[in-house]
N, C-alpha and C positions, 0 to 999 in steps of 0.2 A: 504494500500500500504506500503511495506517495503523497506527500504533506505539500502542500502548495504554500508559499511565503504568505503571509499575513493570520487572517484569523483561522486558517486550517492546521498550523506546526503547534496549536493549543494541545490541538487533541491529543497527543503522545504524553500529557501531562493527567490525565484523565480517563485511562484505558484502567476498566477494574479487575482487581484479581482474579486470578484464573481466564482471564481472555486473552488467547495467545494469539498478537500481531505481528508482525515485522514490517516495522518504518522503513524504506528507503528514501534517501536523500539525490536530489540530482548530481549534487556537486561531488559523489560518490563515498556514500555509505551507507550502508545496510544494518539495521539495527539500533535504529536511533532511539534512545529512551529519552525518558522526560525532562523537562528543565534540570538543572544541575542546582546544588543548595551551592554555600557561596565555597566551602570546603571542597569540594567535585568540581569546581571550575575551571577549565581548563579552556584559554584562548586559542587552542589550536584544534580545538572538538567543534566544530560550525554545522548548522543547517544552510541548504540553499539560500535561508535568509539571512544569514550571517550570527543568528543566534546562536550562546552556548548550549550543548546541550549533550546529556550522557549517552554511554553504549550499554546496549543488554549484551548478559553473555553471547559467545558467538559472532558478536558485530564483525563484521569486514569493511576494507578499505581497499580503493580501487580509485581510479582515474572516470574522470567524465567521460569519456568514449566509450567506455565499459557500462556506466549508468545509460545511455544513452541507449548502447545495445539493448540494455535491460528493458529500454521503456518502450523503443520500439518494436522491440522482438516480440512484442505482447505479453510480458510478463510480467503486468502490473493486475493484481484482480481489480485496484482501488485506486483512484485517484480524486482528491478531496480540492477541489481548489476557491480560487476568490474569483469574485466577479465587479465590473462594473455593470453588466448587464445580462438578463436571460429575458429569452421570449418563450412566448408559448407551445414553440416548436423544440425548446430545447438548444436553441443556438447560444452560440456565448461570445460574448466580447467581455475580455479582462486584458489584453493587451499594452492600447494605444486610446487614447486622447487626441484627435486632431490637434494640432496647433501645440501640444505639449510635447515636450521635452521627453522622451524615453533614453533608456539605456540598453532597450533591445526586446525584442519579443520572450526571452527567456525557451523555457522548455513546456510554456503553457500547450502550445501546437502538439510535440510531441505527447504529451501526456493525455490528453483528449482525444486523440489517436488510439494509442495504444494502450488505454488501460479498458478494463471489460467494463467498468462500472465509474460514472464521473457523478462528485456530487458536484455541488458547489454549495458555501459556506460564508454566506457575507450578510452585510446587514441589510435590511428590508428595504431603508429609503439614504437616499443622497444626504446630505449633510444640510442642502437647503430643502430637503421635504420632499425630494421627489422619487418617484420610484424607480426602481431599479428591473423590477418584474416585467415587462413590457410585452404588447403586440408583438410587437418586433423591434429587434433590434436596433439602434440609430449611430451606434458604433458599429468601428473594423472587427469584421467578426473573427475569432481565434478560432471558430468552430462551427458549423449545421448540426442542428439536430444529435449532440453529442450529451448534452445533461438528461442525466438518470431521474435524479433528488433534488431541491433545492431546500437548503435550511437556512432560517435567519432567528433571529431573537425572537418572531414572531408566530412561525409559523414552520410547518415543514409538508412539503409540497412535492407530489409523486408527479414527474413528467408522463406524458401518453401520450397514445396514437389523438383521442378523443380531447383533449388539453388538460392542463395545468389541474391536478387534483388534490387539494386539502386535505391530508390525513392527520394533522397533527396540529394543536395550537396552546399557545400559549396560556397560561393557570391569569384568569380574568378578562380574558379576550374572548369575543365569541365573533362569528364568520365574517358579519357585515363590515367590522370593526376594524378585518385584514384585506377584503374587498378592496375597501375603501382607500386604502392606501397602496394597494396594487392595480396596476392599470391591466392587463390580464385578464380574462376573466377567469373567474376559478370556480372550480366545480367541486361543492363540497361533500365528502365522503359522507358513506350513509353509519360508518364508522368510525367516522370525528372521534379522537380524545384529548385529552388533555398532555400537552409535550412532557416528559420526565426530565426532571432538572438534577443534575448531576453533582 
């Protein structure tokens, strides 16, 4: 399973016991375990996003053309990443920003490729209130039709042939509530529950 930089490398902090994963890292490591206390620190142990962070027994290390293999070769079951955008088809833009400044597309492309299962993992609306859930996309897409899942603070949302399905919400939210602040329309399960807070 692959941890995309921002709110996805959380998860490796919050895996419970007896659930056995294996984190890969792009920037080439296998076996990434959870944040590091300040005694386990080591500046030379990084995730893709430059975080420190420990190894479970068995970790390996390897070169990026090796990670690379890995993700292409289809040998990712999972890959979690961030978005600035999904539509209702499941397309994704996390990329690019017209007009902004990047430092590269990353290994977003490959990962959405080559892993069997993409969530995405970001928060519900823009910073000025706007949604992120869309019709359709209005950014450079990273992806067609490649998200599986989407989960935010508010909700967690099964992609399909048929659109964007509500299976899960937030403890004092109820549907109209996340509606409302997804432009989308969402089709809400007939098995709604309440999201499990970890």
């Amino acid at each position: 399973m692959n941890l995309g930089i921002g709110l996805p490398t959380m998860i490796a902090g919050y895996i419970p016991a007896g659930i056995d994963v294996m984190f890969q890292s792009e920037n080439g490591m296998l076996g990434v375990g959870g944040p590091p206390t300040d005694e386990q620190e080591d500046p030379d142990l990084i995730n893709a996003g430059k975080q420190t962070v420990t190894e479970i027994p068995g970790s390996s290390f390897f070169g990026s053309d090796v990670s690379f293999a890995m993700i292409r070769g289809g040998h990712m079951d999972m890959s979690v990443l961030g978005a600035m955008q999904v539509d209702e088809k499941g397309d994704l833009a996390n990329w690019t920003i017209p007009g902004k400044m990047v430092k590269g597309m990353g290994g977003a492309m490959d990962l959405v490729a080559g892993a069997r299962r993409v969530i995405v993992a970001m928060e519900h609306q823009t910073k000025d209130g706007e949604p992120r859930i869309l019709k359709k996309c209005t950014l450079p897409l990273t992806g067609q039709s490649v998200v599986h899942d989407i989960v935010t603070e508010l909700c967690w949302i099964h992609v399909t042939r048929e659109g964007l399905v509500l299976t899960e919400i937030a403890e004092g939210l109820d549907a109209a509530e996340v509606q409302a602040r997804t432009e989308a329309r969402l089709i809400v399960s007939p098995a709604l529950r309440a999201m499990t807070v970890v």
